[in-house]
Backbone as CSV, one residue per row, in Angstrom:
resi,resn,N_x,N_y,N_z,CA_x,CA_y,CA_z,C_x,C_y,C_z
1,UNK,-18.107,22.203,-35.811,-17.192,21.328,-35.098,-17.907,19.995,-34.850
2,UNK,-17.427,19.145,-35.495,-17.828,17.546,-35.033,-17.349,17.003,-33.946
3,UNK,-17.989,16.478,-32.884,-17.939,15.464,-31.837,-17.150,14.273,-32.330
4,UNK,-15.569,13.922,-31.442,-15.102,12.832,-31.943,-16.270,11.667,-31.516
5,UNK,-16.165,10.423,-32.511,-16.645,9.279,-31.859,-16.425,8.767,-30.453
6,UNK,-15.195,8.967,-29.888,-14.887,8.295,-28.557,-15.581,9.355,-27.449
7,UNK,-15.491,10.471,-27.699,-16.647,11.653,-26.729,-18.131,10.757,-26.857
8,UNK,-18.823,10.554,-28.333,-20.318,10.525,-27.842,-20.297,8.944,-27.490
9,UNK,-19.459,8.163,-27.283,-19.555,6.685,-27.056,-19.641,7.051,-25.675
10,UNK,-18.767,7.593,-25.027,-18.623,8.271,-23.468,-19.840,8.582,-23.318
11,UNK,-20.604,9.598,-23.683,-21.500,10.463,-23.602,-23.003,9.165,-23.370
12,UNK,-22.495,8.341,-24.301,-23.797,7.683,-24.702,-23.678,6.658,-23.050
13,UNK,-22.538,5.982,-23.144,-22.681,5.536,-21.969,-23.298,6.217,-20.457
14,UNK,-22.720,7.304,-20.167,-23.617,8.362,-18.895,-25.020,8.488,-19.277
15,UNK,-25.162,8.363,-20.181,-26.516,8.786,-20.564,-27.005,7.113,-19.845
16,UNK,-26.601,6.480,-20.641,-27.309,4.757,-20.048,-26.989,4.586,-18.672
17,UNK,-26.052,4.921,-18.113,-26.030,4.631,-16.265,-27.197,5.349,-15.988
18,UNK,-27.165,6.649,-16.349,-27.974,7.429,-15.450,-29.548,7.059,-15.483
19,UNK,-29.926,6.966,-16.708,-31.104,6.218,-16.829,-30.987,5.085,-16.310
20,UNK,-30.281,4.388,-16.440,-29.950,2.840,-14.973,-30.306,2.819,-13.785
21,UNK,-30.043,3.647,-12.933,-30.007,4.134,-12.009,-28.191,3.988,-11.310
22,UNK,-27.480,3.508,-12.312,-26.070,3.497,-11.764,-25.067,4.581,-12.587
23,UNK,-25.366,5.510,-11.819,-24.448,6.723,-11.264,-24.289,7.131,-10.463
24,UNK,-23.292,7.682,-10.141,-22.418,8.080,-8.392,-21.543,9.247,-8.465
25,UNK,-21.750,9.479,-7.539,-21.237,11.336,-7.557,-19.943,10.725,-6.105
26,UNK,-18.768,10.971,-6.283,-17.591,10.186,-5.373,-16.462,11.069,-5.354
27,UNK,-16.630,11.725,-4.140,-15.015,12.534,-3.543,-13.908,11.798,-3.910
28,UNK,-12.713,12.167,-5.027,-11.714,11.924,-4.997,-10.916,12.644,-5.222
29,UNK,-9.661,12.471,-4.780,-8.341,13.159,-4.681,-7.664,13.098,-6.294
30,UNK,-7.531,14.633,-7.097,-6.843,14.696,-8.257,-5.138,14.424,-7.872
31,UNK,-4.900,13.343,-8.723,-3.533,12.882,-8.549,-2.365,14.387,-9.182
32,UNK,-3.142,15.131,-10.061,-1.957,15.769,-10.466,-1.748,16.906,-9.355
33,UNK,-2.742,17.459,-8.638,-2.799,18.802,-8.054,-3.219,18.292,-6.650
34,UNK,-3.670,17.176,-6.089,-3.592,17.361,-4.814,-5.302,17.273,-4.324
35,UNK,-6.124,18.279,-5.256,-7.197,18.667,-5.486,-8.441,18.163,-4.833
36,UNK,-9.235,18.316,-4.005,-10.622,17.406,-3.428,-11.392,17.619,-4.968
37,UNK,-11.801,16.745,-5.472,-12.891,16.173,-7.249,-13.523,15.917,-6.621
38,UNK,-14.966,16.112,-7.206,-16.107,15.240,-6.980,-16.534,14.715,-8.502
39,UNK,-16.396,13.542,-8.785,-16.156,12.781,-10.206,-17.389,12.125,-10.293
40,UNK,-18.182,12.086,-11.324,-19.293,11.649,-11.514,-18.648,10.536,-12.449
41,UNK,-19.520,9.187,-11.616,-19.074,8.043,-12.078,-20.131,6.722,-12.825
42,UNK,-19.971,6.579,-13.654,-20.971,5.290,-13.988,-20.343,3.773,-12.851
43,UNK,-21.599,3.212,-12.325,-21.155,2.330,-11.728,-21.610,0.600,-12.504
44,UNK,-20.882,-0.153,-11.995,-20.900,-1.422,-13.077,-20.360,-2.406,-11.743
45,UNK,-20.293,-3.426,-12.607,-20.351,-4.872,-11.517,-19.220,-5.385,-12.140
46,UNK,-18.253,-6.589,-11.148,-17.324,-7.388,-12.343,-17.398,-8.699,-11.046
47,UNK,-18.261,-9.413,-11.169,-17.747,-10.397,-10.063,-18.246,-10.107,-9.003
48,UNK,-19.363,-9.519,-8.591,-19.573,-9.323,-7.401,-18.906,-8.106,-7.303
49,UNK,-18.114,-7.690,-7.572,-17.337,-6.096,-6.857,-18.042,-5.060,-7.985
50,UNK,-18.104,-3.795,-7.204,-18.355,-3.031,-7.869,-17.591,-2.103,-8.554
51,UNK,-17.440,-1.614,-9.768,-16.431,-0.913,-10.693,-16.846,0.228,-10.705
52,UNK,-16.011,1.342,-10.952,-16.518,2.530,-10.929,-16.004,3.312,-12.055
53,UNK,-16.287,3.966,-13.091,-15.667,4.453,-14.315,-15.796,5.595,-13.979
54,UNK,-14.764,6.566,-13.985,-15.184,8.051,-13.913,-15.116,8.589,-15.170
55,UNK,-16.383,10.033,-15.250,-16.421,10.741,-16.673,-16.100,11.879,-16.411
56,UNK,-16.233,12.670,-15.032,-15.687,13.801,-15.281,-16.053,14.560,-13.873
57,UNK,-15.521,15.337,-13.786,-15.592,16.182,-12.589,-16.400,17.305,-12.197
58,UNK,-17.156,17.873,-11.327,-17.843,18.958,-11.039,-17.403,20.336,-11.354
59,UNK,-17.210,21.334,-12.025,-16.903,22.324,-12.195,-16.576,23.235,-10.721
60,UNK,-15.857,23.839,-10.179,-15.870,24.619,-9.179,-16.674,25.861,-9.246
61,UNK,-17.066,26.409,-8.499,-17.743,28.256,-8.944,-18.889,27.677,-9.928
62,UNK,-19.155,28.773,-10.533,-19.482,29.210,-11.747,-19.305,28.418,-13.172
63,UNK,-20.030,26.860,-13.312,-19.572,26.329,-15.131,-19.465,27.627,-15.686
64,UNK,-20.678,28.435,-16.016,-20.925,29.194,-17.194,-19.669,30.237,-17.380
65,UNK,-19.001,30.812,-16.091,-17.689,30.916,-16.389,-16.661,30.634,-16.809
66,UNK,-16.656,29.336,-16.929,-15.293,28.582,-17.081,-15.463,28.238,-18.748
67,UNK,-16.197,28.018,-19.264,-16.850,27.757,-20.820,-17.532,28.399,-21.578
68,UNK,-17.000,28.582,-23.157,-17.331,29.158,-23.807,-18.207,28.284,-25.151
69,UNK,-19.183,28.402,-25.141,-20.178,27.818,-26.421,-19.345,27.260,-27.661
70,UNK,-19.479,26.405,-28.263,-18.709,26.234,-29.843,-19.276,28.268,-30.502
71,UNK,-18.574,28.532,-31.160,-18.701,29.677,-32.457,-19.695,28.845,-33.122
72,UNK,-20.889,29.929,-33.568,-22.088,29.442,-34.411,-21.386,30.144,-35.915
73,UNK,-20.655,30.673,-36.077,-20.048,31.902,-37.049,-19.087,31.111,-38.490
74,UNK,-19.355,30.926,-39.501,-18.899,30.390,-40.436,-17.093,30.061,-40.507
């Protein structure tokens, strides 16, 4: 299974905040469910204000539950 391009462009970016030192871990409310997120965010500048891009959310419980490995199997 190949990684689309727009995943490792994402990917590549978290990777560069975090080595930045601009990343942020930020309580927000999931618009579809209501939900308390904690969204890990790359942070950035535009003017003096600060921007916040979110990549993705904390797993609840157990990741290793919730996900299953790619198939190594032909």
């Amino acid at each position: 299974m190949s990684i689309p391009d727009h995943a490792r462009a994402n990917f590549e970016t978290l990777v560069y905040a975090a080595t930045s030192g601009d990343l942020a871990l930020i309580e927000c409310t999931e618009i579809a469910t209501g939900e308390v997120r904690y969204v890990i965010c790359a942070v950035g500048r535009d003017d003096g204000d600060y921007v916040f891009t979110p990549f993705g959310h904390l797993a609840d419980g157990n990741p290793c539950e919730l996900y299953r490995p790619p198939d190594a199997s032909p």
